[in-house]
N, C-alpha and C positions, 0 to 999 in steps of 0.2 A: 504494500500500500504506500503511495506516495500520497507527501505532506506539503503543503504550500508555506511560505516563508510571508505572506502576505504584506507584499512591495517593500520586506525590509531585507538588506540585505543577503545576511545569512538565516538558514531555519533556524537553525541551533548554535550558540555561542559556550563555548566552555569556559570558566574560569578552574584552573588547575590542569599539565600534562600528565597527572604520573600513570600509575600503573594502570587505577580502576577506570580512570577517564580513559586513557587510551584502546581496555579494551570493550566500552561501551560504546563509542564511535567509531572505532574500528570492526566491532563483531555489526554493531547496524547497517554499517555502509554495506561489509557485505552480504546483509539480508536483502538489501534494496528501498532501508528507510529513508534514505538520503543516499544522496553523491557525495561525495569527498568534500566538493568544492564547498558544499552547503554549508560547511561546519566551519569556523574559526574559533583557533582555541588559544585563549589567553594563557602564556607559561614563561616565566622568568629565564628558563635555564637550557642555555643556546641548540645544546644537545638534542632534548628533548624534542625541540622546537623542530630540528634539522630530521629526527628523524617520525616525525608528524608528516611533515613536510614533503615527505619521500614516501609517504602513501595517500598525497594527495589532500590533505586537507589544509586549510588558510591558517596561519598564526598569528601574532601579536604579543604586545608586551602591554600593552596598555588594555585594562580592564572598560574602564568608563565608556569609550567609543565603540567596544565591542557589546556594551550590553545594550547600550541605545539605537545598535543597529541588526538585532536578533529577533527572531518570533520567542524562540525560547530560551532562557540563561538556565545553563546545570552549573551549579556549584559543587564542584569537585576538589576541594581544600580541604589540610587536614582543622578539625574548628578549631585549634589552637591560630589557625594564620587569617580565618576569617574576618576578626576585628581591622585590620588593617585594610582586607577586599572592600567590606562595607564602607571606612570611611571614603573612601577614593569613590564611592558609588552614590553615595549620601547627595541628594537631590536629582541624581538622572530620572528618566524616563525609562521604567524598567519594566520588559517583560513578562509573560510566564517563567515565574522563578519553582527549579526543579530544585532539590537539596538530597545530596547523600551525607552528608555529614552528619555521623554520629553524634548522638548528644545535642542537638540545635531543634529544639521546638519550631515550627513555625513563630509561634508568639515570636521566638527569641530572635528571628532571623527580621522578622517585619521592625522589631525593636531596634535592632541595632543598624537598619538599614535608613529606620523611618519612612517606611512605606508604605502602601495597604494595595502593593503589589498580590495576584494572586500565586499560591505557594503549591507545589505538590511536594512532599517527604518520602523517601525513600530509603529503605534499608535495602542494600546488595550484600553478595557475598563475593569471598574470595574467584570460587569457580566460575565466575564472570567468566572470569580473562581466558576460560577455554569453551566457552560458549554451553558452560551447564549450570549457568549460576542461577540463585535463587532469590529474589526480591520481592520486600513486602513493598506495597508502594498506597499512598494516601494521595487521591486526587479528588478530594471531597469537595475540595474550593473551586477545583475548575469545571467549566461550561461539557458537557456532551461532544462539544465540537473539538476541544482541546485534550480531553482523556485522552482518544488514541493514537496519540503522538508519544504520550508518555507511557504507555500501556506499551507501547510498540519497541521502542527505545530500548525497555528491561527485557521485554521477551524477546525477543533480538539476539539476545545473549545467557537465554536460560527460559526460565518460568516468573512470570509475575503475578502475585495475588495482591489482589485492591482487600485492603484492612485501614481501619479507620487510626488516626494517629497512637490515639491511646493504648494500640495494641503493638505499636511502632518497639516495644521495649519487647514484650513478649516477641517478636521476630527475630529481635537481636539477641535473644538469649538462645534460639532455636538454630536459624538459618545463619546470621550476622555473626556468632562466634562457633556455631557448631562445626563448619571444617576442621576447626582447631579439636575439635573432640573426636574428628573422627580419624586423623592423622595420629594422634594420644590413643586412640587404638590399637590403628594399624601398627605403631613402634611396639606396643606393648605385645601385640600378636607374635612381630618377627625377633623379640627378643624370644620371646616364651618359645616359639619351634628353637632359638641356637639352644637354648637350654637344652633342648630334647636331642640334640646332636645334628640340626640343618647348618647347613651355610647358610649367609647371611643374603647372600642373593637367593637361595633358594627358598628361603624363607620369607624376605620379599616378595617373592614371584608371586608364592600360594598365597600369601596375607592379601596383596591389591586384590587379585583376582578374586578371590573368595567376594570380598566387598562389593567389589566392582558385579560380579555377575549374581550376587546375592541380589543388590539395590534395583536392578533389572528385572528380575525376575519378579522381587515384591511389586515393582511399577507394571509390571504386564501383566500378571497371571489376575488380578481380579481376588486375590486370596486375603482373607485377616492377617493379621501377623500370629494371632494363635493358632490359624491354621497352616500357616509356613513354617512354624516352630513345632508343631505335631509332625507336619510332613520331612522335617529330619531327624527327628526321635524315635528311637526305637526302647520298649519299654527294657530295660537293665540294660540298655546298652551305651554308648562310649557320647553321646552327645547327652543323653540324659543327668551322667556321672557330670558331665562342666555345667552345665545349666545347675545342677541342685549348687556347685559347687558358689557361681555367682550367686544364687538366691542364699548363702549362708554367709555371702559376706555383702549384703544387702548391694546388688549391684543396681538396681531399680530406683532403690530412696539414695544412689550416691548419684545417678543422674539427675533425680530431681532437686536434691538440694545444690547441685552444680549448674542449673541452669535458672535457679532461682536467686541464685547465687550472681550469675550475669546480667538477667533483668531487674535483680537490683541497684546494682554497678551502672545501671544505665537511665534508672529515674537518678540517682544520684547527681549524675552526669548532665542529666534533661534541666535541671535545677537553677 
């Protein structure tokens, strides 16, 4: 689906090049949400810039000109560098403002901008950047007309589910920091076979794959996860023995106070 820039410039303006902007524009472009040329993206650091640049899409160094001349701004900064974007922005004419940045309410971004620009909030994750990432995304403010642009944008580069903001902390305890749990697995997986006497590549190999074509399987077959967990159980046998094993050292209530644990960390943060 192509998107119109309606007589400004660029569709979409980025302020930030690093990793997660680059591979949200870069995984779009090659869906067909945009052309390259569409985007110009605001980034300090030459490099960066050079190699944006070399897959076609416009840069700049200067934020203010670029947001006065976009259908859309994503803000793609870490919130610690935002105070700085917003004053340089403070009175333009800004806008559909998109937001990944962790930790940044709307309230807070209209606040420090001074604007009653409208806003959409997003949580992404890591797997973006290979085109399976997963975003909760809040476009309660914008018009029917403007959703799926931003609807398209995330799923571009994964899966996107519309959640209302307040649930913006529960996604980032989920999706927003759960790669990191499930990486915190996988190490723990491919130590536990060296123990058992694998190499360390060989233990790798079987730990992704198991993952990898487990999470497949649970997204296709249509199955519960209690009846994916029956269908590799066998009654006294060798999967039964690890599972009693997790449930005696509460492996269940250690996920959930670990992820209760991060949506807390992130009203904290919302604050």
């Amino acid at each position: 689906m192509k998107f119109q820039s309606n007589a400004k410039k660029y569709l979409l303006g980025v302020i930030g090049g690093g990793v997660m902007a680059h591979a949200i524009v870069g995984g779009a472009a090659k869906r067909g949400v945009f052309a390259p040329d569409e985007v110009c993206i605001c980034e300090p650091d030459e490099k960066k810039r050079a190699a944006l640049e070399e897959e076609g899409f416009r840069t700049t160094t200067e934020a203010r000109p670029l947001a006065e001349n976009c259908a859309y701004l994503l803000f793609a900064v870490k919130p610690q560098v935002f105070s700085a974007v917003a004053e340089e922005l403070r009175g333009a004419a800004l806008p559909v403002l998109i937001s990944i940045m962790a930790g940044k309410t709307k309230r807070a971004v209209r606040t420090a901008l001074q604007a009653e620009t409208k806003i959409a909030r997003v949580m992404p994750n890591l797997p973006c950047c290979v085109g399976e990432g997963m975003a909760g995304v809040d476009v309660s403010e914008l018009s029917e007309e403007k959703k799926p642009f931003v609807l398209g944008l995330f799923s571009a580069v994964g899966k996107a589910v519309e959640v209302p903001e307040e649930l913006l902390d529960a996604v980032t305890g989920i999706s927003g920091s759960g790669p990191a749990y499930v990486y915190l697995f996988l190490r723990s997986l491919v130590r536990a076979g060296m123990e058992q006497g694998l190499s360390e590549e060989q233990a790798n190999a079987l730990a992704l794959q198991t993952v990898k074509g487990g999470a497949t399987y649970a997204e296709q077959s249509g199955k519960s996860y209690d009846e994916l967990i029956a269908a590799v159980s066998s009654k006294g046998g060798t999967t039964v023995a690890a599972l009693s094993s997790f449930e005696e050292d509460g492996f269940q209530q250690t996920i959930s106070r670990a992820v209760a644990a991060a949506v807390k960390r992130a009203k904290e943060l919302s604050e």
